[in-house]
Every structure is written in structure tokens, then in C-alpha cells.
N, C-alpha and C positions, 0 to 999 in steps of 0.2 A: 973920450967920453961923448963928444957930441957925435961923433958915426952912431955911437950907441941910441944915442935918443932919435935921432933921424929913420934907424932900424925901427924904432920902437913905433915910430908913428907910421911908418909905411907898414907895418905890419898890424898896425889899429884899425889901417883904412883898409886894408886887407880884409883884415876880418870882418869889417862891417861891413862890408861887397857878398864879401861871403854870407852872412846872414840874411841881406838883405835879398842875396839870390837864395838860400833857403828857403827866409819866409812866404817869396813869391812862388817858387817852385811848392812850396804845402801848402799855399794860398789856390795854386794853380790845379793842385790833386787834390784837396777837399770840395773846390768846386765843381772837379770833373764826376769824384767820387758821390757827391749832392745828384750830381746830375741822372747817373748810375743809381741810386737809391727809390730814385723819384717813384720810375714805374715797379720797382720792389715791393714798397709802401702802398701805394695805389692799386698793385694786385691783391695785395696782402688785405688792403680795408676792403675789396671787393668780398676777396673769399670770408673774409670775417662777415662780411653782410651777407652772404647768401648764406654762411652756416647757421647765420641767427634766422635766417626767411626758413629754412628746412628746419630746423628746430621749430617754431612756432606751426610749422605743417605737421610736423611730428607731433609735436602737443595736441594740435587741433584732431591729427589722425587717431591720438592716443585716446583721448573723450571720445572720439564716435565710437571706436571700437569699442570704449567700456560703455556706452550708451547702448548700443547694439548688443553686447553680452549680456546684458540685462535682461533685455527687452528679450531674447531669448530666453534667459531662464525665466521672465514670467511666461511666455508663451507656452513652456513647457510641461509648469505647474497648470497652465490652462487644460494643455492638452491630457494631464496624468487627470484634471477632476472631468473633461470630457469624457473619458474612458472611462473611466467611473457611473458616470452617470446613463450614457449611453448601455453599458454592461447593465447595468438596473434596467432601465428603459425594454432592454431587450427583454430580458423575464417579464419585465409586464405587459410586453407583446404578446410575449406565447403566453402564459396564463389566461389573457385576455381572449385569445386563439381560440384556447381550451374552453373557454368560458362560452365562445360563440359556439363553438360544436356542441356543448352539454346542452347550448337553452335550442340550435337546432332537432336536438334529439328529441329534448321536452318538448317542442311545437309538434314534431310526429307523433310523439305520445299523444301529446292531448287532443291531439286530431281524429286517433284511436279511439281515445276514452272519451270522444265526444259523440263519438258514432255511436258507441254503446251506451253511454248515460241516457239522450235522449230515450231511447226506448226504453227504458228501467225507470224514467219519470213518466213515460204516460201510463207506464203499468203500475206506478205510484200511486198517480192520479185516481185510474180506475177503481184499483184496492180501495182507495180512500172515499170512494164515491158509495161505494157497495156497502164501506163497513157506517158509514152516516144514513144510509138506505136500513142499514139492520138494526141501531142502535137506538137506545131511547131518544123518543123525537121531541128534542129538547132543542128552542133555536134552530127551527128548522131551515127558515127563510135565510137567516145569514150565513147559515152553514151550508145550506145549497148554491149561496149565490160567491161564495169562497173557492167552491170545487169549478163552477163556471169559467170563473175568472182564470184559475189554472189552465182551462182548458185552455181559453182565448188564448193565454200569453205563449204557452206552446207555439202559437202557429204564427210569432212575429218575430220578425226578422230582427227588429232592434232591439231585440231581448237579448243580452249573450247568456249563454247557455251557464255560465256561473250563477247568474242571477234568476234564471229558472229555477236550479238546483237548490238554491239558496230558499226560494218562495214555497216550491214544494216543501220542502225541511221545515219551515218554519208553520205551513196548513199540520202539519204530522204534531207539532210540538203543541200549535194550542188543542188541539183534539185530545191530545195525550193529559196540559193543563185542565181541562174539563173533568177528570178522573176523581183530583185532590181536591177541588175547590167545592164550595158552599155559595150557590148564587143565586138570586131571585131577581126575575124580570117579570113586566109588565105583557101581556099579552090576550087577544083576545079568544075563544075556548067555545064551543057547540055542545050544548046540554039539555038532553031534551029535547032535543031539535031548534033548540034556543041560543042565538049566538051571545053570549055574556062577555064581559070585561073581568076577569080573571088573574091573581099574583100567582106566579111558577115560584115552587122552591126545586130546586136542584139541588139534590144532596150526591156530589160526585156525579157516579154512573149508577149508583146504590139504589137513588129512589128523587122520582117526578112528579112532585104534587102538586094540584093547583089550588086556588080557596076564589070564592066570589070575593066581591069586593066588603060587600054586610059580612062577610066570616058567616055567611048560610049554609055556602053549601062548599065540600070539598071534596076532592076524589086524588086518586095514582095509578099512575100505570103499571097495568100489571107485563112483568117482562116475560111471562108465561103464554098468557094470551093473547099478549100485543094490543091492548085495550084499554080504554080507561072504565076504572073503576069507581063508585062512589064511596067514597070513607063514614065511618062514622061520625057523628055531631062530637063523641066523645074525645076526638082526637082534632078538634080546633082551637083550644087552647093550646096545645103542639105546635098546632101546622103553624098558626098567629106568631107564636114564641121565633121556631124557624127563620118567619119571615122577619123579623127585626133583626134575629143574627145574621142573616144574610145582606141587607142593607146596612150592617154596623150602627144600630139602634140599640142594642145590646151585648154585652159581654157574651162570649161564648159559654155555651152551658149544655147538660146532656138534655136529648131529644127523645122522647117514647113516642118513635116512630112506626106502623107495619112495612117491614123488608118482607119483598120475597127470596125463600131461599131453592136455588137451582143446583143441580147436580154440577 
């Protein structure tokens, strides 16, 4: 019995040899294996940091790019209303084109029709001169000094020829106004070889009578003999009457006038 327990204890111390060279020996590899890990770990946190530095490049590259795609498609929406606009712009070039050829045309024209105008208004003028030369000579002095005037402006340079055209046109209209109207003016008259103060009735182009100023004495011209004629006393309540219609002294009312009648 006691070999056995002496076994037992040499074999206790045995085994704690033994353990104790185990524990040291996996003391000894986890240290070495620690050691072995170290630069494993330490590449390992590297490559994890630069995967996160390239990921945040990425991100960062990812925003510019959709920044940029944008910024493209507005440029593009720029560029489709440019061409829009510019395509407009162009028709209103050429029309405008057009427009300068049609008003060079009209400048040739009227350059034309300016050459020939002038001469058709001084043989306006003349017409108009000859037919106040023929006509009852009623307002002679303004009506001569009317056709003068045309003459002069004819020959000035800073007349444009619209505004001749125009001047003429409008000597023709009041001439033509003289036809319809009822007028009496103030003027002085040779009777008898006596110069007197004398009221004109102008009835149109009808009939040119004058009266003194007393209602003595009246006369008309006659358009047959280009002359004046003396009226009778009996037709000065007439001529009187006339004279207030034509000042607008009275309503208008019938006249027992002498007309002469011409072929």
C-alpha cells in the first residue's frame, strides 16, 4: 500500500511538470501567435481606413457627378430655349431683310414719283392761277396772294415735296369750298369813278353783289360781260336780308335774287 501512494504522488508531481510545461509552452505560442497577429491587425485597420478615405472620395466623387448632371441638363434645357429663340430671331431677320428691300424699292419709287409730281403741281398751280383769273372776282387780293405763295414755296428747298403736294391740295379745296358757301366781306368798290366802302354778298359762285354802306346803292356782276352792273333800289331789301345771312345775323331764308343764266 504505501509503494502505491508514493506511485501516486510521484505521479501528481508528474503531472504538474507536465502542465506546468504545457501552460508555459501555450503561454509561449499565444505570445508568439500575439506577436504574429500584431502586423495582421495593423494592416487590417490600415486597409479598413483607406476603404473608408476611398468611400468618402466616392461619395464626394458621387455629388459632383450628380452636381454636374444637372448642371447639364439645365444647360441643355438652356440650350433647346436658345434654339428656339434664335430659330424665331432668324425669321425676324429675314422679314426684316424683306422689309428693307420693299422700303428700298419704295425710296426708288418715290424718287420716281417725285420727279413727276413736281411738274403736275406747278401745272396745278398754273391751272389754279388762270381759273381765279376767269372766275368771279370775289377776294381777289387773298386769293392772288394764295397762288403767290405756292409759287414761292415751289422753289424752297426745305419744303419736302409731300408738304407742297399737301399745300397745293388744300389751295384746290378752299377754291372748290367757295362754290357751297354764303359769305360776305367787307371791301372797298369804284363807282362812278368814286371809290366807296362797300358789303360783298357771295352767294357760292352763283352771284357777287355789293351794296354801299347807306343800302343806296347796289349792283352784281354780271358773268356774261365781266362787269359790274347796277341793281335795282327794289332788290335792297334782298341784298340787306343776304347780308345778315351771311354774317349769321339771321336764320337762313329764301332770297329774290337776279342770277344770270349761261349756256
Amino acid at each position: 500500500m504505501k509503494r502505491v501512494s508514493i506511485f501516486t504522488g510521484k505521479f501528481r508531481a508528474t503531472m504538474i511538470a507536465v502542465t506546468v510545461a504545457s501552460a508555459f509552452t501555450a503561454s509561449t505560442s499565444f505570445a508568439q501567435e500575439d506577436k504574429d497577429l500584431k502586423p495582421a491587425v495593423k494592416t487590417a485597420t490600415q486597409i479598413n481606413e483607406s476603404a473608408a478615405n476611398s468611400q468618402v472620395k466616392v461619395n464626394n466623387l458621387t455629388d459632383q457627378i450628380d452636381s454636374k448632371l444637372q448642371q447639364f441638363k439645365t444647360i441643355n434645357k438652356e440650350i433647346e430655349g436658345l434654339d428656339v429663340y434664335n430659330s424665331q430671331l432668324r425669321k425676324q431677320i429675314a422679314n426684316q431683310v424683306q422689309e428693307m428691300a420693299d422700303l428700298n424699292r419704295s425710296i426708288d419709287d418715290v424718287s420716281v414719283i417725285e420727279r413727276q409730281i413736281t411738274p403736275l403741281m406747278i401745272r396745278m398751280i398754273d391751272g389754279l392761277e388762270q381759273f381765279v383769273a376767269l372766275d368771279v372776282p370775289f377776294l381777289q387780293e387773298e386769293r392772288s396772294n394764295r397762288i403767290t405763295d405756292l409759287k414761292n414755296m415751289m422753289d424752297r428747298a426745305d419744303v419736302a415735296p409731300s408738304e407742297k403736294f399737301r399745300r397745293v391740295m388744300e389751295a384746290y379745296q378752299v377754291e372748290m369750298d367757295y362754290g357751297r358757301t354764303l359769305e360776305a366781306y367787307a371791301g372797298l368798290h369804284t363807282i362812278d369813278g368814286q371809290e366807296r366802302n362797300v358789303d360783298f354778298l357771295r352767294i357760292g359762285r352763283t352771284a357777287l353783289i355789293y351794296q354801299t354802306r347807306d343800302g343806296s346803292l347796289q349792283g352784281i356782276w354780271n358773268k356774261e360781260s365781266n362787269k359790274w352792273e347796277a341793281l335795282s333800289s327794289d332788290y335792297r331789301t334782298q341784298v340787306t336780308k343776304g347780308l345778315r345771312m351771311a354774317k349769321k345775323q339771321m336764320a337762313p331764308d329764301l332770297l329774290m335774287l337776279p342770277v344770270a343764266i349761261t349756256d
